[in-house]
C-alpha positions as CSV (number, residue, x, y, z in Angstrom):
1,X,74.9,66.6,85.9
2,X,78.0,68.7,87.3
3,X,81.0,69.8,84.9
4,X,83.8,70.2,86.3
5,X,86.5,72.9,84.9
6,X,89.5,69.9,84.3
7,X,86.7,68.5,82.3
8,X,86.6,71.4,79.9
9,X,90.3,71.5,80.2
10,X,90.2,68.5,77.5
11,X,89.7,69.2,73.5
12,X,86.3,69.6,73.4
13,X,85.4,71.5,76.6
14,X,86.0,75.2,75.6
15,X,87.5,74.9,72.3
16,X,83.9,74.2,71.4
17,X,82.7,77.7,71.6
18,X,85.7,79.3,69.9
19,X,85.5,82.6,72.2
20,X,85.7,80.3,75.4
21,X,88.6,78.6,74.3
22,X,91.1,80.8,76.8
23,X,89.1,79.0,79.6
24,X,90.8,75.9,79.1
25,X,93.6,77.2,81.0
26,X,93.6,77.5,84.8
27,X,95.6,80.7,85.6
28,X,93.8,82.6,82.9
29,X,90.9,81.5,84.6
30,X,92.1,82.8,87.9
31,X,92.9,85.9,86.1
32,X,89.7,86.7,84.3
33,X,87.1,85.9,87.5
34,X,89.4,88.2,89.5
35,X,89.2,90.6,87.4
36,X,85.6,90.4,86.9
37,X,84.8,90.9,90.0
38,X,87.3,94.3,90.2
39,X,85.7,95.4,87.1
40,X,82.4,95.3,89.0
41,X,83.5,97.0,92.1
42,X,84.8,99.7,89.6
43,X,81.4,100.1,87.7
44,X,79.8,100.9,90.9
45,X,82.5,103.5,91.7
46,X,82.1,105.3,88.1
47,X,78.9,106.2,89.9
48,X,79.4,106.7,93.3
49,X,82.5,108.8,92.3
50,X,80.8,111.1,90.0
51,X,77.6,111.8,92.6
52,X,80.0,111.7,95.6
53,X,81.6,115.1,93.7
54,X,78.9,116.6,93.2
55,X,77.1,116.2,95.7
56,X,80.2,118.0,97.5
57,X,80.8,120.9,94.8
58,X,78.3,120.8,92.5
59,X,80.5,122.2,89.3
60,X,82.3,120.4,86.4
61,X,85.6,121.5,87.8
62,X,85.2,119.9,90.6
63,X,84.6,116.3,89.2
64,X,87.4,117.5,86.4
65,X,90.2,118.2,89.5
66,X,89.3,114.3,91.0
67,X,89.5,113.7,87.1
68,X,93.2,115.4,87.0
69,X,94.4,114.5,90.4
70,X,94.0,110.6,89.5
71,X,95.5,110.5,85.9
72,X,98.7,112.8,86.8
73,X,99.8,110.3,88.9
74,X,99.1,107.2,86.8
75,X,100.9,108.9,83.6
76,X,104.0,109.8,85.9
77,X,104.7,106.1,87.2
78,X,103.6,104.6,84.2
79,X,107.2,104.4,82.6
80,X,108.4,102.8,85.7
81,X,105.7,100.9,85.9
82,X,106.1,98.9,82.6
83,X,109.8,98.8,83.6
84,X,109.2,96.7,86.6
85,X,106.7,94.7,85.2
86,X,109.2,93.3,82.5
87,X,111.9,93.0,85.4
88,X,109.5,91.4,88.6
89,X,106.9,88.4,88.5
90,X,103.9,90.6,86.7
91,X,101.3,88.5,89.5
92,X,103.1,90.4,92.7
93,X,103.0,93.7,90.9
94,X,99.5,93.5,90.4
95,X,99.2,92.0,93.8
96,X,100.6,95.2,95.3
97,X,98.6,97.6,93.3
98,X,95.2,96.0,94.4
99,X,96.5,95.5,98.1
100,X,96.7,99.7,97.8
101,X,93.9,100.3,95.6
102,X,92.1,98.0,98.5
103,X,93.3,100.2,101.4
104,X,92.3,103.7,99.8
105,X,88.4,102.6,98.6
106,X,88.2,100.9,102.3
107,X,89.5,104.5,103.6
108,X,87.4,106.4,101.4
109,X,84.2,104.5,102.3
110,X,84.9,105.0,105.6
111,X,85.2,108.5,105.7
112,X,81.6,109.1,103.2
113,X,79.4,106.4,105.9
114,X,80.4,108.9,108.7
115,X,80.2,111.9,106.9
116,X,83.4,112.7,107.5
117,X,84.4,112.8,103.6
118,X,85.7,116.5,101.7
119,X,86.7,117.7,98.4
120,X,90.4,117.0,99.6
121,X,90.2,113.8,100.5
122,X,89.1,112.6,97.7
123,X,92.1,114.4,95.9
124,X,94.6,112.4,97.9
125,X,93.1,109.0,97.1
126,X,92.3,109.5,93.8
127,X,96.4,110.3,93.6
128,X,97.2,106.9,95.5
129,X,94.8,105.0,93.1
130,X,96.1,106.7,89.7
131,X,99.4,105.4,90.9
132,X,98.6,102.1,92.0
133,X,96.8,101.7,88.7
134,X,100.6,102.6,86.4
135,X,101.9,99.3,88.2
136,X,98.9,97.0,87.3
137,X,98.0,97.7,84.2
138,X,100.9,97.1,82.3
139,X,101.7,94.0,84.4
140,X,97.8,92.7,83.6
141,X,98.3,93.6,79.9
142,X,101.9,91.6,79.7
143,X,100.6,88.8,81.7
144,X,98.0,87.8,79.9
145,X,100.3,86.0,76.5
146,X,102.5,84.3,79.4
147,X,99.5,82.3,80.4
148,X,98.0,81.7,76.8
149,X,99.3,80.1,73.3
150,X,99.2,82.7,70.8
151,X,96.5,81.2,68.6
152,X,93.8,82.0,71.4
153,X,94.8,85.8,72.1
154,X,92.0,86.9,69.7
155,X,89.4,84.9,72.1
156,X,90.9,86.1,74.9
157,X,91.1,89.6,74.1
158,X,87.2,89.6,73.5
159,X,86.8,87.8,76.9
160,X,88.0,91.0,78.1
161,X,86.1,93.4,76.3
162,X,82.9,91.0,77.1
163,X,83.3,90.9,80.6
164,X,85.1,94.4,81.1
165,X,81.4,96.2,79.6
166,X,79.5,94.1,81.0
167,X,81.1,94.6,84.8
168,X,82.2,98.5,84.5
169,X,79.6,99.7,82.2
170,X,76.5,97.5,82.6
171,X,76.0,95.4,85.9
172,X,78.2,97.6,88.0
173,X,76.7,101.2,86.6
174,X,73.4,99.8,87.2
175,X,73.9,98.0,90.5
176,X,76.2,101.4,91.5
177,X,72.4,103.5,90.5
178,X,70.7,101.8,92.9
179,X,73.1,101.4,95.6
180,X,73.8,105.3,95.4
181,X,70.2,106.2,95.0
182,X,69.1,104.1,98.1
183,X,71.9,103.4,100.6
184,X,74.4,106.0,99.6
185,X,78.2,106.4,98.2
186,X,79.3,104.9,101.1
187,X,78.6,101.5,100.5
188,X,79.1,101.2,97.4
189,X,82.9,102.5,97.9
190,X,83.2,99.8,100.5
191,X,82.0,97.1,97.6
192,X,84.6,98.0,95.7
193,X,87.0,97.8,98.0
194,X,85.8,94.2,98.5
195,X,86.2,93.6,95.1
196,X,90.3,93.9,95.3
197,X,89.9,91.8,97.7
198,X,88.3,89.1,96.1
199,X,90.8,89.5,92.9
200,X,94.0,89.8,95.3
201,X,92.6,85.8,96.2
202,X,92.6,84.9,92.9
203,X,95.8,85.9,92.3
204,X,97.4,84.4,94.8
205,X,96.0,81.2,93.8
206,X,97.6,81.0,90.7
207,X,100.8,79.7,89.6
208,X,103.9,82.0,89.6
209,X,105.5,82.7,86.4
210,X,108.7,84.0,86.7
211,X,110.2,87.0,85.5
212,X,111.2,87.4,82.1
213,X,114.9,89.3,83.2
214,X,116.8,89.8,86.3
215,X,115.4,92.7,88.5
216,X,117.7,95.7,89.5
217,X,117.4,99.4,90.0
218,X,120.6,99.6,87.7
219,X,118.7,98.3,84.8
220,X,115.2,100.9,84.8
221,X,116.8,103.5,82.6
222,X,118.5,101.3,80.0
223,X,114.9,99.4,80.0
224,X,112.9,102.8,79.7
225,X,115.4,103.6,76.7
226,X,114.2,99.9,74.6
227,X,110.9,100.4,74.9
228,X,110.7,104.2,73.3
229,X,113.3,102.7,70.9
230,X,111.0,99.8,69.8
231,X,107.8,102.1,70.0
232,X,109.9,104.8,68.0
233,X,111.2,102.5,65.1
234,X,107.1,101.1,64.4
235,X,104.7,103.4,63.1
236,X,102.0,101.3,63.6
237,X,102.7,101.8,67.3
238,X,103.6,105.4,67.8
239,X,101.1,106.5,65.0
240,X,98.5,105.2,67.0
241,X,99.9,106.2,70.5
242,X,99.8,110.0,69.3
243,X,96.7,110.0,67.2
244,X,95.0,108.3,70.7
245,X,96.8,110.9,72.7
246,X,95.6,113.9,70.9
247,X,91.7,112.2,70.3
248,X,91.8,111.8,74.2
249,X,92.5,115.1,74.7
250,X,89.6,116.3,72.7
251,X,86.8,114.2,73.7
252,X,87.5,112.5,76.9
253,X,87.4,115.2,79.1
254,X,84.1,116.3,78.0
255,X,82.8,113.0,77.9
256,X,83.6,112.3,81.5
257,X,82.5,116.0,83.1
258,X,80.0,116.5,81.0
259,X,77.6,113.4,80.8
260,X,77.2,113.4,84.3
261,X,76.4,116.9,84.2
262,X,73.7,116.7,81.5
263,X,72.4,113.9,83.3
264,X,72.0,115.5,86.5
265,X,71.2,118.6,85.3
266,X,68.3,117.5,82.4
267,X,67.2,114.2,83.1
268,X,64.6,113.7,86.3
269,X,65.9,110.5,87.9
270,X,69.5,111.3,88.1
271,X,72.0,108.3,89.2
272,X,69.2,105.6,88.1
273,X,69.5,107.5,84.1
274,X,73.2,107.7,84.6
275,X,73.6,104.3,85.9
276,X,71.4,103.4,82.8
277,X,73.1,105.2,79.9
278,X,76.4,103.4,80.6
279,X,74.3,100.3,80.9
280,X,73.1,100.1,77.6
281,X,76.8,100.8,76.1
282,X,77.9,98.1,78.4
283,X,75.4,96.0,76.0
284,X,76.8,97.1,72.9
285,X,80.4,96.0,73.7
286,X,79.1,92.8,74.9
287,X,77.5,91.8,71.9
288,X,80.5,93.4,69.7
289,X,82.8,91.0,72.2
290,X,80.9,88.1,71.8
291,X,80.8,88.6,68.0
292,X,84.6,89.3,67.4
293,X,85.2,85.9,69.8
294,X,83.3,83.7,67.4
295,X,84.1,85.1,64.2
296,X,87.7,86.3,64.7
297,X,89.3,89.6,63.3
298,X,89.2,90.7,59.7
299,X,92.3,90.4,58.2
300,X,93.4,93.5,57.7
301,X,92.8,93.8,61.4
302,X,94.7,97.6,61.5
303,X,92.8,98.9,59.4
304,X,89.6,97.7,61.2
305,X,91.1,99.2,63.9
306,X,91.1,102.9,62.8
307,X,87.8,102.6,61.3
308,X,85.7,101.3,64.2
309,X,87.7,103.8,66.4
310,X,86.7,106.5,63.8
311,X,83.0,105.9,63.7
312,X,83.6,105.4,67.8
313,X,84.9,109.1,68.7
314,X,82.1,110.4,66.1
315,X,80.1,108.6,68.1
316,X,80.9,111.5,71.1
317,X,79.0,114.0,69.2
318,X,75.9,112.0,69.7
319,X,75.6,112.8,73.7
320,X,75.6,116.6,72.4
321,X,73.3,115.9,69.8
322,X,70.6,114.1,72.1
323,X,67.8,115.8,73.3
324,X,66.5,112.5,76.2
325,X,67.8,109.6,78.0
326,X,66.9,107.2,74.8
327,X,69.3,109.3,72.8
328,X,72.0,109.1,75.3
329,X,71.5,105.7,75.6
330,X,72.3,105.7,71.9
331,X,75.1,107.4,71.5
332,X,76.6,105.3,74.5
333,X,75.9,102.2,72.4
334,X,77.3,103.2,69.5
335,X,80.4,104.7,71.5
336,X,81.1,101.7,73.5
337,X,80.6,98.7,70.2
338,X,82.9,100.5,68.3
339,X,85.1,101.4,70.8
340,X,85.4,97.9,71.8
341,X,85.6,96.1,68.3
342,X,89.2,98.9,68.0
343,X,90.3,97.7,71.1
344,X,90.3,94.2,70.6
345,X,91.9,94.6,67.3
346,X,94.9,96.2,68.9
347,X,95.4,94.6,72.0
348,X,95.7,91.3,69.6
349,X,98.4,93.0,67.5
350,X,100.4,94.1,70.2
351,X,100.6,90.5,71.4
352,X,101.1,89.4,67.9
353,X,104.0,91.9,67.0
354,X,105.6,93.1,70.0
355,X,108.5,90.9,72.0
356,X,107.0,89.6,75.4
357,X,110.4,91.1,76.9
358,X,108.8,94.2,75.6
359,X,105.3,94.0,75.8
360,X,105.3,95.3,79.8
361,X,106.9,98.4,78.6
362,X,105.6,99.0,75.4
363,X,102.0,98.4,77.4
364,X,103.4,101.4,79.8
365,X,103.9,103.6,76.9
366,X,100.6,102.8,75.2
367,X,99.3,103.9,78.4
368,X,101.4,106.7,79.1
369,X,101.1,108.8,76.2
370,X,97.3,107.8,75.6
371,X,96.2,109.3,78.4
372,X,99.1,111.9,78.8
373,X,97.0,114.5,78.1
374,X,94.0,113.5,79.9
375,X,94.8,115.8,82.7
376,X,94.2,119.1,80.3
377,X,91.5,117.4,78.8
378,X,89.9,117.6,82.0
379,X,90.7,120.9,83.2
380,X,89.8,122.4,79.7
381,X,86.0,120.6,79.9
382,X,84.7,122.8,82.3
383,X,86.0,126.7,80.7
384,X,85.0,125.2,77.2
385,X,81.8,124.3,78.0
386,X,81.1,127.4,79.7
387,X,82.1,129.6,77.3
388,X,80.5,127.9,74.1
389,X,78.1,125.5,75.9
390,X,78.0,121.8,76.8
391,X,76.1,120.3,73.9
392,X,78.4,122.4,71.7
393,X,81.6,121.0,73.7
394,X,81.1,117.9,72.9
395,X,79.5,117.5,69.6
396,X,83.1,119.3,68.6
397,X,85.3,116.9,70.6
398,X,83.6,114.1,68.7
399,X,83.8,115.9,65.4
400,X,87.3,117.3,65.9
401,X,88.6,113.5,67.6
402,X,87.4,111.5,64.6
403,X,89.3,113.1,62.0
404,X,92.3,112.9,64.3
405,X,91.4,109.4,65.1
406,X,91.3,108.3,61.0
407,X,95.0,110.4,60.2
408,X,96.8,107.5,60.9
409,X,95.8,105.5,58.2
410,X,96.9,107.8,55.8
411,X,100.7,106.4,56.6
412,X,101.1,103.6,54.5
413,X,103.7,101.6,56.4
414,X,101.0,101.2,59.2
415,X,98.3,99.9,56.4
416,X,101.1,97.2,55.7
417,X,101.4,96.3,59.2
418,X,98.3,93.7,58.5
419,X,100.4,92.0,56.1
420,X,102.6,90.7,58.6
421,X,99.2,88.4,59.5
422,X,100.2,86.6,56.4
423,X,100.7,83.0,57.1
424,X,104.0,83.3,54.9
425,X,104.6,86.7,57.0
426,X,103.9,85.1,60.3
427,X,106.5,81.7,59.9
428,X,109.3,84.2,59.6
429,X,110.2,83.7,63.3
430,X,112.8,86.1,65.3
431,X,111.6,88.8,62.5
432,X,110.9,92.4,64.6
433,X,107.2,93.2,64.6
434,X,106.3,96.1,62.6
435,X,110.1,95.8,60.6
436,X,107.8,96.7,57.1
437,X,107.1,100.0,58.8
């Protein structure tokens, strides 16, 4: 017998299953299969992307400059990105940035079927996409508590980190392997570009919600100015944004030039093992997503947080440390469970704590200065590995990024930040998240 979604739309559909519960409501739904279906396109483009480089330049700098070329310009519209996601309807901005993200992977697919594709161009559209990318992220993350009641954020925040792993590192990677090893990069660019496609759809189908403040060039600046305000005055936040910022620039860089270039360069069945290795971390955040959606945070969720992301960036050392593919697949697991239990903790308590007039902006800055120094971090991978070796790179970016990944939680005032989960600590309404810190 047939089910139809209004049926589970009733107490006792989703709310069954606690981490389904989200699915009860229509434009989250919309949401979430969209963005399923981008996430997969995107998993096959980790791979295409990485053997399309080298199979043009076959050097860690080259994959780093694609690497640099696509972050520079996400970190410099990312301010004004959050900006006009707290001032427009979040849905058109997101709209727009898949409509160019769509036009680019189309362009680029293009040009590798008729073998037409350089180095160069893939600089340029890796630039339009990193920029395209400031505008929808924010907007996504600050959407998402407009469409859901606060008690299901938790549930909805695993959703995420279920689907995102099993889309960009598991199905897609793996898919992406085969696709790259039989047919070529080609096609698997033009999948992807598909795959905005299929989420610009769903977006359009669901219901506008308007815009939380009047839009106007005037007001970008004074906005820009609230959010590092509100980010300054909470430790929890800015703790966290630096620590990240400082960890990135240690590890991800070497994880994102390197692995491919062990792969490649050790393993016999190259795209196939890569394809795998993100595969089986794909599996790890699945199960930790599924787990965290049924049993809920730990209530001193923070400090979870900093722990699980700890043990995570440790984690980094292991792809250094492993001598076969069954080691890298490993480490990858362990990486990517951790790394997803951490981020479901604090996307929940930035929905908790922060303002929703805020939370487009603050998201902006949490990207911003996360990945600010990304760009070094690349361009640094491929000098440091070759002047103290790649295994050696990165078992010392995940050494070096744990400890800078636990400092944090040396601050008390973001330790007490879990105490505003309190149920007397959450009835204080209009109180300012974070105001013990």
């Amino acid at each position: 017998m047939h089910q139809t979604y209004e049926g589970l739309d009733r107490p006792g559909g989703f709310s069954r299953v606690r981490l389904l519960s989200p699915l009860a409501h229509r434009d989250y739904r919309l949401l979430l299969g969209g963005m399923s279906v981008s996430l997969l396109g995107d998993g096959l483009f980790l791979v295409a992307l990485a053997w399309q480089v080298y199979s043009l330049s076959d050097a860690p700098t080259a994959l780093a400059s694609v690497g640099i070329a696509m972050t520079v310009p996400t970190i410099a519209c990312l301010l004004i990105g959050g900006a006009v996601s707290d001032r427009r309807e979040r849905r058109r901005v997101m709209l727009a940035a898949d409509a160019l993200r769509a036009a680019l992977l189309a362009t680029l697919a293009v040009l590798a079927l008729s073998g037409a594709l350089r180095l160069w161009h893939l600089l340029v559209i890796a630039v339009g996409y990193g920029a395209a990318t400031a505008f929808f992220n924010p907007a996504s993350d600050a959407l998402v508590p407009q469409l859901l009641p606060e008690e299901e954020l938790a549930q909805a925040n695993s959703l995420d980190q279920l689907i995102r792993p099993l889309a960009l590192r598991l199905a897609g990677p793996a898919l992406g392997g085969l696709l790259v090893g039989s047919v070529g990069t080609g096609w698997a660019f033009a999948l992807d570009a598909g795959s905005f496609l299929v989420s610009i759809a769903t977006l359009l189908m669901m219901t506008p919600v308007p815009a939380l403040a009047q839009s106007g060039p005037a007001f970008v600046a004074r906005d820009l100015k609230a959010g590092l305000r509100y980010v300054r005055g909470n430790a929890w936040i800015w703790a966290t944004l630096v620590s990240a910022a400082v960890a990135y620039l240690l590890f991800m860089g070497p994880t994102e030039v390197l692995l491919p270039f062990v792969v490649k360069h050790k393993l016999a069945d190259g795209a196939r093992d890569l394809g795998l290795i993100f595969a089986a971390g794909g599996l790890g955040s699945l199960a930790c997503a599924v787990a965290i959606g049924q049993t809920g945070l730990p209530r001193r969720s923070i400090v979870f947080m900093y722990i699980t992301w700890t043990a995570a960036t440790l984690a980094v050392a292991g792809y250094g440390l492993a001598q076969g593919l069954w080691g890298l697949m490993l480490a990858s697991v362990l990486f990517n469970t951790l790394e997803t239990a951490g981020t479901i903790a604090w996307a929940t308590a930035k929905q908790r704590h922060v303002p929703a007039s805020l939370l487009g902006r603050v998201s902006s800055l949490d990207w911003l200065i996360s990945i600010g120094l990304l760009p070094v971090s690349y361009a640094l991978a491929g000098p440091v590995s070759s002047a103290i070796g790649v295994r050696s790179t990165l078992i010392g970016a995940g050494v070096l990024g744990a400890v800078v990944t636990f400092a944090p939680l040396l601050i008390p005032s973001v330790r007490r930040v879990d105490d505003d989960d309190r149920p007397e600590a959450v009835a204080l309404e209009g109180a300012p998240a974070g105001a013990n810190a």
